[in-house]
Every structure is written in structure tokens, then in C-alpha cells.
C-alpha positions as CSV (number, residue, x, y, z in Angstrom):
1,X,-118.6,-50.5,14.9
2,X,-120.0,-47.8,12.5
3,X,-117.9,-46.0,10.0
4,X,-118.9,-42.9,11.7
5,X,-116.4,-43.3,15.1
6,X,-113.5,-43.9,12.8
7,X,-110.6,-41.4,12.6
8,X,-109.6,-39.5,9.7
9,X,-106.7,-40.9,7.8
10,X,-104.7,-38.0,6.9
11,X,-103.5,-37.2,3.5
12,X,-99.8,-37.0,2.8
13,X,-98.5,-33.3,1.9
14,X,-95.7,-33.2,-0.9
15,X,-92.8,-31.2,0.1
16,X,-90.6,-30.1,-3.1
17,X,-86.7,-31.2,-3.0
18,X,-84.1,-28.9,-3.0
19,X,-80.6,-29.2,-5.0
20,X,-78.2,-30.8,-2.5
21,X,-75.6,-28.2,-0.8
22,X,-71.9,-28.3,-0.1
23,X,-71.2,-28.4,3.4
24,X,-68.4,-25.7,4.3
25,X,-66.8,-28.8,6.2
26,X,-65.4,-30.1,2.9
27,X,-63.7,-26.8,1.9
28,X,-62.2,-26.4,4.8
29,X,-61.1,-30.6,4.7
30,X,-59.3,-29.6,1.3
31,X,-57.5,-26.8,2.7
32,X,-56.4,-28.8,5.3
33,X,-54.9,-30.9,3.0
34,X,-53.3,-28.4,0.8
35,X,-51.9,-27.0,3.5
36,X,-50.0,-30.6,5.0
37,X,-49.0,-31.1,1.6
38,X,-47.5,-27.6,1.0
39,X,-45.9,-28.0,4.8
40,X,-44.0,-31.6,3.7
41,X,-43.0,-30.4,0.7
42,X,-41.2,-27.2,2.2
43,X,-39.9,-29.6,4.6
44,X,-38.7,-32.3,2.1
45,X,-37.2,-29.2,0.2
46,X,-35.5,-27.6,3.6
47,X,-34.0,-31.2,4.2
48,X,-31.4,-31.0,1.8
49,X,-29.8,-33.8,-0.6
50,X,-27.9,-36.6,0.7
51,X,-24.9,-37.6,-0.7
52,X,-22.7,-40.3,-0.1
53,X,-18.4,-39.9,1.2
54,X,-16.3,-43.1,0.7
55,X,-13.3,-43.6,2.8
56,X,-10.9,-46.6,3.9
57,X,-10.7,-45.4,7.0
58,X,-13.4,-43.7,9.2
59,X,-10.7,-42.3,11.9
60,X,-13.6,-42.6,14.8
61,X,-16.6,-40.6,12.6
62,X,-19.9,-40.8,14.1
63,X,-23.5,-40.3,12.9
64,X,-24.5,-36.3,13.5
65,X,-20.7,-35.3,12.7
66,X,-20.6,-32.5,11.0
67,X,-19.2,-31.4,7.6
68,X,-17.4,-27.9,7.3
69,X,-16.5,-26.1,4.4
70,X,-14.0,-22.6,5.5
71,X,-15.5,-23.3,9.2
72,X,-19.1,-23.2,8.1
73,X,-21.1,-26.1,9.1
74,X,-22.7,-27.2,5.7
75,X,-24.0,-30.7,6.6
76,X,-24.0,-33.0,8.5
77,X,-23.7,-36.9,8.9
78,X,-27.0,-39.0,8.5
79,X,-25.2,-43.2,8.8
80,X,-22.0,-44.6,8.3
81,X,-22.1,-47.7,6.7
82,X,-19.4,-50.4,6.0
83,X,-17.9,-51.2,2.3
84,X,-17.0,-54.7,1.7
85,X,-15.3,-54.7,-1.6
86,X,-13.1,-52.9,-1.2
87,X,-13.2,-52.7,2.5
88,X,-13.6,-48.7,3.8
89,X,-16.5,-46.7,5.0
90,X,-19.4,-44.8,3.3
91,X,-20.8,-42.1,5.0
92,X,-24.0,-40.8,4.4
93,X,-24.4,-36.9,4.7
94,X,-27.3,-34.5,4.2
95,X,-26.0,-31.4,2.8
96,X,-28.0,-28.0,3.8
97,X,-30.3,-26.9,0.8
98,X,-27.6,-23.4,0.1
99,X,-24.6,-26.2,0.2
100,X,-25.6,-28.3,-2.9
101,X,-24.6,-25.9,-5.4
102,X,-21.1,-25.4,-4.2
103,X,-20.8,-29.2,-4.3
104,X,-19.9,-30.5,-7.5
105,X,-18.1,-32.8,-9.8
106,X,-15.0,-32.4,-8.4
107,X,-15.1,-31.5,-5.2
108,X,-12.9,-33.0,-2.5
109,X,-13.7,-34.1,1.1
110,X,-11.5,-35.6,4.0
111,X,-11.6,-36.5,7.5
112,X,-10.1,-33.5,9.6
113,X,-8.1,-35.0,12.2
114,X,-4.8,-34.6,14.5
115,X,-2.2,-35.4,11.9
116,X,1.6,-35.3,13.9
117,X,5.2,-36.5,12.4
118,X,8.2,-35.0,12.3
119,X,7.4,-33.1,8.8
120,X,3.9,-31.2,9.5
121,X,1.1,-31.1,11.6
122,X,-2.1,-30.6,11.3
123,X,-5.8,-30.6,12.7
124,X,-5.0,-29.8,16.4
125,X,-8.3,-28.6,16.6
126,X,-10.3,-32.0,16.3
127,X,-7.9,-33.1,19.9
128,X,-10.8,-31.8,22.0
129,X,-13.6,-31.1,19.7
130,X,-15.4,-33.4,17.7
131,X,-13.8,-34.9,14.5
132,X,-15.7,-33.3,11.2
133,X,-15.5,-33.6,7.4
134,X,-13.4,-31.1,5.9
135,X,-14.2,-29.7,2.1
136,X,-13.0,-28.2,-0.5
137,X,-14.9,-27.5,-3.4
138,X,-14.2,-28.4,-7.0
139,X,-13.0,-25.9,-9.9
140,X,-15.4,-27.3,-12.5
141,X,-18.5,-25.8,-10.9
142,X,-20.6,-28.3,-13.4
143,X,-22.6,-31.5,-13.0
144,X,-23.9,-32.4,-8.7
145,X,-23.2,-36.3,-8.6
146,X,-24.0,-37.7,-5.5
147,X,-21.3,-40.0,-5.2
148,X,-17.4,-38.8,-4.0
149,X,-14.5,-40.4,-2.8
150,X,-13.0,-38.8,0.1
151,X,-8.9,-38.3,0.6
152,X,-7.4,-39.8,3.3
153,X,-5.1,-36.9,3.9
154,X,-5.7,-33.2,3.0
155,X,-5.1,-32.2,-0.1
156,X,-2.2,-30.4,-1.7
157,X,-2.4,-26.1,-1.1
158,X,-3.9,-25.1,-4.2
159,X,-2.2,-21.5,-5.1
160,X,-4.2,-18.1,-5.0
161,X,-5.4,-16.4,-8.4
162,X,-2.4,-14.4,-10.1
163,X,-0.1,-16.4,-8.0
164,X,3.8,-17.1,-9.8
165,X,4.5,-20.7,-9.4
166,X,8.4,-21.2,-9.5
167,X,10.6,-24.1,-9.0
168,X,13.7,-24.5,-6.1
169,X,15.9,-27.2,-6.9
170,X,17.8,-28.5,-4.0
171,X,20.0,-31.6,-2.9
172,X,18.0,-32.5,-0.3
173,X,14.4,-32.5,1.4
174,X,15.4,-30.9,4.3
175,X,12.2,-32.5,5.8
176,X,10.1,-29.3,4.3
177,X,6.7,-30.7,3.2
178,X,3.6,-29.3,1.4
179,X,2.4,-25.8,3.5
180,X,5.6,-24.8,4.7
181,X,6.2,-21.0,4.1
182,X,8.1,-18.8,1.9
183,X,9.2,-15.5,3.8
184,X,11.0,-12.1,3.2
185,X,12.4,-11.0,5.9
186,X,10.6,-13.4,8.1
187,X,6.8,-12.2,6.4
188,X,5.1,-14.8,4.8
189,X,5.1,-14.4,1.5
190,X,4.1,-17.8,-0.5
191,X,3.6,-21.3,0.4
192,X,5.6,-24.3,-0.6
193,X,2.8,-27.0,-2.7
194,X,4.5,-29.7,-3.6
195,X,7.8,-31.7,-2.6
196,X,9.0,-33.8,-5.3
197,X,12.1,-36.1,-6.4
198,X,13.4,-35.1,-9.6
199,X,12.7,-37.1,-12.3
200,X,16.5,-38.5,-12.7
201,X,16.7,-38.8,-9.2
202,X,19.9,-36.0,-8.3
203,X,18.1,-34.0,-6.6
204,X,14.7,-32.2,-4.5
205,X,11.9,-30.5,-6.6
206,X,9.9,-28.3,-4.4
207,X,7.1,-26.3,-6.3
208,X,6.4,-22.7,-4.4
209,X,4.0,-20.4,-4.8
210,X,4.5,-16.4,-4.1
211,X,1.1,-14.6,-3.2
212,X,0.0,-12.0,-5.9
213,X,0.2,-9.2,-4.0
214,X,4.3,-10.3,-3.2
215,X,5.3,-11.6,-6.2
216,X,7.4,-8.5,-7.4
217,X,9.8,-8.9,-4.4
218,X,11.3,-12.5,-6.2
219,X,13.9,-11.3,-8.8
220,X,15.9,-13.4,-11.6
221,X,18.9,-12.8,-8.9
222,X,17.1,-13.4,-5.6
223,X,18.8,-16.4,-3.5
224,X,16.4,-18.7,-1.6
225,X,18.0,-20.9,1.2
226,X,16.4,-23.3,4.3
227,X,15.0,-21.7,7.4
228,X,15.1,-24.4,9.7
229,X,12.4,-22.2,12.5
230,X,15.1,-22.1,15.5
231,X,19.1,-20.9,15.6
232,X,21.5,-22.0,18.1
233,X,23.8,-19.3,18.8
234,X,27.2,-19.6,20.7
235,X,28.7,-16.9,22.2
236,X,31.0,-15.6,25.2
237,X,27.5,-15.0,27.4
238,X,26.6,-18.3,27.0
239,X,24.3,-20.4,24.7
240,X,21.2,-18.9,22.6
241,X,18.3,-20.7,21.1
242,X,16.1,-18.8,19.0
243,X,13.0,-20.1,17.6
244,X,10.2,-19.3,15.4
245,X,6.5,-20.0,15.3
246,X,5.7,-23.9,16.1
247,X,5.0,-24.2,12.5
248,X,7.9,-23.2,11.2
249,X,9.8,-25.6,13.9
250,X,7.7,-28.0,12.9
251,X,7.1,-27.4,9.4
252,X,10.2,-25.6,8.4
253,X,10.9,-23.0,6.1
254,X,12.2,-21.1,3.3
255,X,13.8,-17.6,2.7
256,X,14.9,-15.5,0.3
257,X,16.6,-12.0,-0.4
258,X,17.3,-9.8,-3.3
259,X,20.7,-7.8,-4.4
260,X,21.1,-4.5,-4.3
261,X,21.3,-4.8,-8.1
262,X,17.9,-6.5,-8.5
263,X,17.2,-8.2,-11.6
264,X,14.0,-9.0,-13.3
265,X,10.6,-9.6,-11.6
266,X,10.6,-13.3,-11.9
267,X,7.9,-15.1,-14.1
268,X,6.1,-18.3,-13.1
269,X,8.0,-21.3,-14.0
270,X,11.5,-19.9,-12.9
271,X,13.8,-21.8,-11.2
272,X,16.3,-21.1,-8.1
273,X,18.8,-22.9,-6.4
274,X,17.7,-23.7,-2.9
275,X,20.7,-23.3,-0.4
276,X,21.3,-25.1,2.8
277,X,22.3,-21.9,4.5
278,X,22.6,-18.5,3.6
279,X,25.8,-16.3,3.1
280,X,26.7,-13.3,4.9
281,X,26.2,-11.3,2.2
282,X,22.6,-12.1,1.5
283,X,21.8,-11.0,4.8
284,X,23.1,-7.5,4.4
285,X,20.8,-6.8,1.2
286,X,18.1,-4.1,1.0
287,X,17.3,-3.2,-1.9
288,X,14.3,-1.1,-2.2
289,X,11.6,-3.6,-4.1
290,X,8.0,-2.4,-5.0
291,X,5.4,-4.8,-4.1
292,X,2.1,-4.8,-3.2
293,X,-1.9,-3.8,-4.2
294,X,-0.4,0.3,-3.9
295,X,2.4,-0.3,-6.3
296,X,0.4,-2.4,-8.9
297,X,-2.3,0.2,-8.8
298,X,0.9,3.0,-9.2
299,X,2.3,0.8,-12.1
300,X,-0.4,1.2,-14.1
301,X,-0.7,5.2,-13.7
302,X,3.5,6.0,-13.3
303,X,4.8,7.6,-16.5
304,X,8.5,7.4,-17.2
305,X,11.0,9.5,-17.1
306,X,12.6,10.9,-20.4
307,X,16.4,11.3,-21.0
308,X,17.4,14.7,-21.4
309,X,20.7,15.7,-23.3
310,X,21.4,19.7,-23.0
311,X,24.2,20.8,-25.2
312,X,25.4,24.1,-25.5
313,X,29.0,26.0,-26.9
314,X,31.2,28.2,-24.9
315,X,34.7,29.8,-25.1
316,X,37.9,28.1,-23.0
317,X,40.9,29.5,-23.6
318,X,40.1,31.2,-26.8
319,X,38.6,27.9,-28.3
320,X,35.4,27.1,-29.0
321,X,34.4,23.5,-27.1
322,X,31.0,21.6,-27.0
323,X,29.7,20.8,-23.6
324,X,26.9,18.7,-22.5
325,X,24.8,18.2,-19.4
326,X,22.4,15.0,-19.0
327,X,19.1,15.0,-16.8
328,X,15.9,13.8,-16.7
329,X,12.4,15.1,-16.9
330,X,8.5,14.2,-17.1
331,X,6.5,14.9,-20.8
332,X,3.0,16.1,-20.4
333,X,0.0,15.8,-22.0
334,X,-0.2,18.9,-23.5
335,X,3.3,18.7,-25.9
336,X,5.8,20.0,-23.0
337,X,8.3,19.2,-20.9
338,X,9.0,19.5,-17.3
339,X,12.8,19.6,-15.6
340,X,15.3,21.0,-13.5
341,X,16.3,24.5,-14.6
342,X,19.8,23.5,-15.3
343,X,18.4,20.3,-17.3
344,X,17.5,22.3,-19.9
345,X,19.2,26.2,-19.3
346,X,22.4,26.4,-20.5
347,X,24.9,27.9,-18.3
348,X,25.7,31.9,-18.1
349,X,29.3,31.1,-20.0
350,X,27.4,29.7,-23.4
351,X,27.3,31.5,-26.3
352,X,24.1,32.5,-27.0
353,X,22.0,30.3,-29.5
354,X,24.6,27.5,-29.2
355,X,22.2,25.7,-27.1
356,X,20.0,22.4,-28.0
357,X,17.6,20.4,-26.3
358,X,17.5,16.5,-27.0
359,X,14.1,14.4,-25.7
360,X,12.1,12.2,-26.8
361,X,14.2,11.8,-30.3
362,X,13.9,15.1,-31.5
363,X,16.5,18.1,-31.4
364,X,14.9,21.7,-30.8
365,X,16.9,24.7,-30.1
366,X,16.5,26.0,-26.1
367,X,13.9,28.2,-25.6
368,X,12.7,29.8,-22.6
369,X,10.5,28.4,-19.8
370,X,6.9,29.3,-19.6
371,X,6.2,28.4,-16.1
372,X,8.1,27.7,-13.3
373,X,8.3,26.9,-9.4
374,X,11.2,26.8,-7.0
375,X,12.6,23.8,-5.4
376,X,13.2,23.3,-1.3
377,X,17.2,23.3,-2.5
378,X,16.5,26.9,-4.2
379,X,16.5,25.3,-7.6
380,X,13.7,26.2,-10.3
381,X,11.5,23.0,-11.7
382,X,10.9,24.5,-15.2
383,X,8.1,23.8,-17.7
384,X,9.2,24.3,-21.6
385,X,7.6,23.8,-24.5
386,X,8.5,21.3,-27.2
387,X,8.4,21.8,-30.9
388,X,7.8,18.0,-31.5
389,X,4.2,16.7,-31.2
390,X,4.5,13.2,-32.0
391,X,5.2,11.7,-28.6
392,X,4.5,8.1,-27.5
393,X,1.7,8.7,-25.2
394,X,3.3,5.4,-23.1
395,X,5.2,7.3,-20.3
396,X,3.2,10.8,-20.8
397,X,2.3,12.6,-17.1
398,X,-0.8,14.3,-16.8
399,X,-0.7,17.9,-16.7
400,X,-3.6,18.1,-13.5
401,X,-0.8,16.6,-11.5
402,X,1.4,19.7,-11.7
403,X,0.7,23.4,-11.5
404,X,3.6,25.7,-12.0
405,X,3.6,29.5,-11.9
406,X,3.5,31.2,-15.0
407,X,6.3,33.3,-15.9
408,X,5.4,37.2,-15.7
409,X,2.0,36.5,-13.3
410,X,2.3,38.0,-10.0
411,X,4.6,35.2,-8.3
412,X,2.7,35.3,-5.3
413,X,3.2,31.6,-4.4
414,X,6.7,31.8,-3.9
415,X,7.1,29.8,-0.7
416,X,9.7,30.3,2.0
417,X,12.1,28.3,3.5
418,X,10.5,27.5,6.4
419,X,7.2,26.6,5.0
420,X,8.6,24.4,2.5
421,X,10.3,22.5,5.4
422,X,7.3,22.0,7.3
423,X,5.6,19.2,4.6
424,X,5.8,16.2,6.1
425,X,7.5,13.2,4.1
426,X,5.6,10.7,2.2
427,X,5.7,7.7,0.4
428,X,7.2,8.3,-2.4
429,X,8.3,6.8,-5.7
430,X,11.5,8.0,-7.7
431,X,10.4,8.0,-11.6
432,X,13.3,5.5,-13.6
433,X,12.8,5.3,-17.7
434,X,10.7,2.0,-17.1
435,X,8.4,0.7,-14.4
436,X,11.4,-1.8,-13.4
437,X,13.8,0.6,-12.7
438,X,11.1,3.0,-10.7
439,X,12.3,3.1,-6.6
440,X,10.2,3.2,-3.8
441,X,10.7,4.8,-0.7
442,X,8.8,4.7,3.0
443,X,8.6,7.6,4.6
444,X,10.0,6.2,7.1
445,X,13.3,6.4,5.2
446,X,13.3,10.2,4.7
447,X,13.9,12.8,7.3
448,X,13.8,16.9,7.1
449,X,16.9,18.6,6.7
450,X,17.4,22.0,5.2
451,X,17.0,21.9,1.1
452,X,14.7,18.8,1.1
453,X,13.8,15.6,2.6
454,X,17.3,13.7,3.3
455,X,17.2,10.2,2.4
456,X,18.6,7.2,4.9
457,X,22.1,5.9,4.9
458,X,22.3,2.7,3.0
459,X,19.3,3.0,0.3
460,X,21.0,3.0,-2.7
461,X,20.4,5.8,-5.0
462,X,22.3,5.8,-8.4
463,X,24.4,9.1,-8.9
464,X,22.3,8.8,-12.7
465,X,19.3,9.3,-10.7
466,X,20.1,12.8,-10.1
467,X,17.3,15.4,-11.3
468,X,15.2,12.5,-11.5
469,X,11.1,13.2,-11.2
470,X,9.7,12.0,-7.6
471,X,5.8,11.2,-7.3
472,X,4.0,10.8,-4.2
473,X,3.1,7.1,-4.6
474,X,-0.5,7.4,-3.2
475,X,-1.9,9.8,-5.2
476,X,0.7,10.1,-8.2
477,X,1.1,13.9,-8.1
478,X,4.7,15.6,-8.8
479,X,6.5,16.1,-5.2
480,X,9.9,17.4,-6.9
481,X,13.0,15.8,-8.2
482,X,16.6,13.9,-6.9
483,X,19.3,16.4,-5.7
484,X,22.4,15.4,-5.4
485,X,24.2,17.6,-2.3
486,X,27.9,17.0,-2.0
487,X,27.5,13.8,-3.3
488,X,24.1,12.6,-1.0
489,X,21.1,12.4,-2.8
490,X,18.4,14.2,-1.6
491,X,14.5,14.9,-2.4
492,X,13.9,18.8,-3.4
493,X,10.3,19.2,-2.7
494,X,8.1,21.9,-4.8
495,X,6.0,24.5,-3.1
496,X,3.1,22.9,-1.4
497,X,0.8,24.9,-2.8
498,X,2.0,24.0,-5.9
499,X,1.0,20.7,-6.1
């Protein structure tokens, strides 16, 4: 065959080589996986912690039980497992993520449950619905251990903040337990904490605890006796049982009441005789006894009321005798003095420029009112001004909350009669020389009569209350002063434009 037929081999071309790319693929591979990892870890961190509940006794828990803290679901039950030395139960919980920092060293857990007997009962709601754990959580606040072990009943009532822990002492247990209630007149007032033996074994220690916002009502003289939640009453139409709530059958209770004469707000640690019954007498007292979030806030802003000793000269039979009228009146902040006219006038018989002003520890001569305003029992309230300017600013009223009338303006806010009688009464508070000896009065207790707001039958109003200062409790402005009338106190209101 000749060379000529042959085909021509062909020649290889060189093709240059690019740099190798990055396929979008793998980008969106590591995204992926950023993404799964960032979803497990939010998931891991959603999960919550477990921790781990010892008890001796599981009362019936099962797994997906839940764990409550003030009725809030904060958990809930993962596995129980067994303990074999000692024998119980662990149960392991997984707390929700916001939980874990209210669970700390310290805090206390416990199977809620039905809990019966003839002294208390107790977690009626777990009869029909599913038992849970119940918490409570600790005061330290520090450390998170993962570790507890759980109560097997609930724990002892731990008092509120600013409550006044005192002690009853009584012969015998009358089967009141931790929980059962303090009243006043049948309100709630405290909670028994603990029941106790005494230490030489004579007698009951129960340790009470009187809310904050009560505590003022429990004097050094109140008497506390046992409220056993039902009465059996005999009578000529027949047989009557009266009972309380189921609680207080159940449960029991405790009562108290205060003297007409009360004695000092009582302190934390004070003790009381507990009574099996109470005496007639105790029933009958109602002493008027400030109490609450009003009066503390009133307490703060009430001034006292300043002793004032008028004394004055005057002719009697052609001798010359020394007379003297006592009273009571407000200092202001700016150096004077507000009264009753006759608490610091003298009479029209004095001789004139016998008369001297005592307040406040200083002597002054009378001088003539500056302002003035007239009462609802046709009295003047009277505004002087004092020559001594060294006053303890303890007990001093503020000015704003008064406005009399100027003496020698144009008296055009003299009210009438009839308008003066058409304020309605208030809550009021009748200004003694120290917060303790202040009395409050509902409105409820007062009612319009001609010259002033009359005050009930049976509130106890000392006769050395009389010109006394009144404030309306709410707002602590001057409403007037205490007027006696034929031997019944009454309130003499100012103008009401006036104050």
C-alpha cells in the first residue's frame, strides 16, 4: 500500500487550564449546617435543666406530672426512678429555661396531695386532678444545685414582709395546727405558723403572725381566745348551730379584741394568754383602732396636737382670782398657731392684759387673731401668731392645708348655715398629742345634725378631747375641731370653701 492513501494523523491542540472553582453547592452545604446546628442548640437551650427531687414516698407521681410554683406550671416530670439506700423515690424534672433562676439553694418542693385528719386539710384539688409538685422557692437566691430533697408534707407558713410575730401561750392545743387563722371580728387578720410544746412542758406555744397592714389593731391589752368555727346555741325556739367556713371547722381558730382603753401597738415577740373562751365583756369592745395602708400612710404626714393653757384675771366678788381654760390647737409652719376662739380669747369679764397664752413651752401675752373662719356650731377657728420661733418641727401642720380669712378683708366667705350642713361626712381622724392617741372615725359613724357632724352612740370620745383639731384622713387637710354640746361630742366643720 503506498504512503500516499494513508490518512492524516492529526496533531493534538493544547488547551490552557483554568484555576479550579467553588461550586455554589458547597456554600449552600455549610449553611445548611450552620443552620441545624444553630436550630439544636436553641433547642438544647429551650429544653431547660433537669434537676433531680428525692422523696420517700412518691404518693402515685407519674412521668409528665407537672411541677407548680403559685399555680404556674414550671416543669415538668421527665422519670421517676427508685432509691435503694435509703429506700424513696427520685424524680427527675426538666425545669422551663425562665424557672431555673428562681430555683436555688434552698428551695423547697413537696408532693401536693389530699391531706385529711381531724387538725387540717389540705390539697383537695389533686382528688380529681392530677397529683403535681408543689414549690416554694428558697430565700438565699444564690448557688442552682441540681440536687434537692423534697418534704413530705408542706412546709410551715412563712410570714409576709413587715409582719409582727407574737407568741399565745395556752394550756392546751385545742387541735389548732399550722395555717389556722387569726381574726378581728371574724376578718382574717394573721395566720397561726407554728404549734409547739413549751420547753418545760406546762403548757401550748403557738407562734402567730399578724399581716402588716393589721398589725396596729393587736394592743399590749388585747385578749385572744379559741374560735372553735361552729356555736351551739340553746334557746326557748329550739336548738341553733352556727358554723363558719369548712376551714375554720376544720382548722379552727383564733380571736381577739381590744379595750376601750387600748394599750400600746404590740411589738413582735409579745406574748398573750390564749383563752379557752371569751368573756362577755370582750365581746362588747369597740374601740376605734387605726390600721391599715391609709393610716400608715396618714401616720407619717399627722402632726400633733399641742396643749394649750389660756390664763387670764378677773374680778369675783371684789377679789382678784386667776382662771384658766385648757384646749388644744395645731402649730404651723409659718411660727403660728391655730385654735378655737375661746382656746386662746379670754372671756369678756377679764381684765384686760391679764391674759397669757401657754404652747409649746413658751409664755406670750394674748394678742389678737389675724385670721379667722367660723365653725358649723357658730364658733370662730382662730389663727394667732406666736412670739416663739423655736418649735420642734416633729408635730408642725402645714399651712397649704388651711386657709382662713384674714381679719379686716372683705369676709365674703362667710358661709351659712345651711351650706355648711350640706358637706357630706368623711373619714376622719381626731388629732391626739401623739400618733397613738390619734382616733379614727368612718363616716359611717357620723351623721348631720345642726352645728356639725354628730358622732354615733358608743364611740368613745374623751371629754379632754374637746377643741381637739380633726383632719380628713385621706387627704390630711383641717375639717374643724371636737365640740362638746351638752356633754356629746360633736365635729364643728369649717367653711367648705375654706379648706
Amino acid at each position: 500500500m503506498s504512503t500516499e492513501s494513508l490518512p492524516e494523523i492529526p496533531s493534538a491542540v493544547t488547551v490552557p487550564v483554568h484555576k479550579k472553582r467553588t461550586s455554589a453547592v458547597w456554600f449552600l452545604t455549610l449553611a445548611c449546617a450552620a443552620l441545624s446546628i444553630g436550630l439544636i442548640y436553641n433547642s438544647y437551650r429551650n429544653q431547660g435543666e433537669i434537676i433531680e427531687i428525692e422523696f420517700e414516698q412518691g404518693y402515685g407521681l407519674q412521668p409528665a406530672d407537672a411541677v407548680r410554683f403559685r399555680g404556674i406550671e414550671i416543669g415538668r416530670i421527665e422519670k421517676i426512678d427508685l432509691r435503694t439506700n435509703p429506700p424513696g423515690v427520685i424524680a427527675m424534672v426538666r425545669l422551663t429555661p425562665s424557672a431555673r433562676a428562681v430555683v436555688t439553694e434552698g428551695t423547697r418542693f413537696w408532693i401536693a396531695r389530699p391531706i385529711v385528719t381531724l387538725e387540717s386539710i389540705r390539697g383537695l384539688e389533686t382528688v380529681i386532678g392530677p397529683k403535681y409538685i408543689a414549690m416554694e422557692p428558697g430565700k438565699s437566691g444564690t448557688g442552682q444545685p441540681r440536687r434537692f430533697i423534697g418534704l413530705e408534707a408542706p412546709p410551715p407558713i412563712d410570714p409576709s414582709e413587715g409582719s409582727v410575730e407574737i407568741v399565745l401561750d395556752s394550756k392546751r392545743r385545742h387541735g389548732l395546727t399550722s395555717g389556722a387563722p387569726i381574726l378581728h371580728r371574724g376578718f382574717r387578720v394573721g395566720d397561726v405558723l407554728r404549734v409547739d410544746l413549751a420547753s418545760d412542758a406546762r403548757s401550748v406555744i403557738m407562734r402567730a403572725a399578724i399581716d402588716p397592714e393589721y398589725h396596729e389593731l393587736v394592743r399590749s391589752n388585747s385578749k385572744f381566745w379559741v374560735r372553735s368555727g361552729w356555736r351551739l346555741d340553746l334557746g326557748l325556739s329550739g336548738i341553733r348551730l352556727n358554723a363558719d367556713s369548712m376551714s375554720e371547722i376544720l382548722n379552727g381558730g383564733i380571736e381577739f379584741a381590744t379595750p376601750d382603753g387600748k394599750g400600746n401597738v404590740a411589738t413582735t415577740g409579745a406574748r398573750f394568754e390564749l383563752h379557752d373562751e371569751p368573756e362577755d365583756e370582750w365581746l362588747a369592745w369597740q374601740p376605734s383602732l387605726p390600721y391599715g395602708a391609709l393610716w400608715e400612710n396618714a401616720k407619717s404626714k399627722t402632726p400633733q396636737a399641742h396643749r394649750v393653757a389660756l390664763r387670764w384675771k378677773e374680778k369675783s366678788f371684789g377679789f382678784t382670782v386667776d382662771r384658766q381654760r385648757m384646749g388644744w390647737g395645731l402649730l404651723l409652719d409659718d411660727g403660728s398657731l391655730v385654735c378655737r376662739d375661746d382656746v386662746c380669747t379670754p372671756p369678756k369679764g377679764a381684765i384686760e392684759g391679764s391674759g397669757f397664752l401657754e404652747v409649746a413651752g413658751s409664755v406670750q401675752k394674748v394678742s389678737n387673731p389675724i385670721a379667722s373662719s367660723r365653725l358649723s356650731d357658730d364658733r370662730q377657728f382662730v389663727k394667732v401668731i406666736l412670739e416663739s420661733k423655736s418649735m420642734d418641727p416633729v408635730g408642725i401642720f402645714e399651712s397649704r392645708n388651711l386657709t382662713l380669712t384674714p381679719l379686716g378683708a372683705a369676709n365674703t366667705q362667710m358661709p351659712q348655715a345651711k351650706e355648711q350642713q350640706e358637706r357630706a361626712p368623711v373619714d376622719l381622724l381626731i388629732v391626739g398629742p401623739e400618733p397613738s392617741s390619734c382616733l379614727v372615725l368612718d363616716a359611717g359613724r357620723l351623721t348631720k345634725v345642726p352645728g356639725g357632724w354628730q358622732i354615733s352612740t358608743g364611740i368613745d370620745v374623751p371629754d379632754a378631747l374637746d377643741s381637739a383639731p380633726v383632719l380628713e384622713l385621706a387627704s390630711g387637710r383641717c375639717l374643724g375641731c371636737v365640740s362638746l354640746q351638752r356633754d356629746k361630742p360633736i365635729i364643728a366643720i369649717l367653711d367648705t370653701r375654706s379648706t
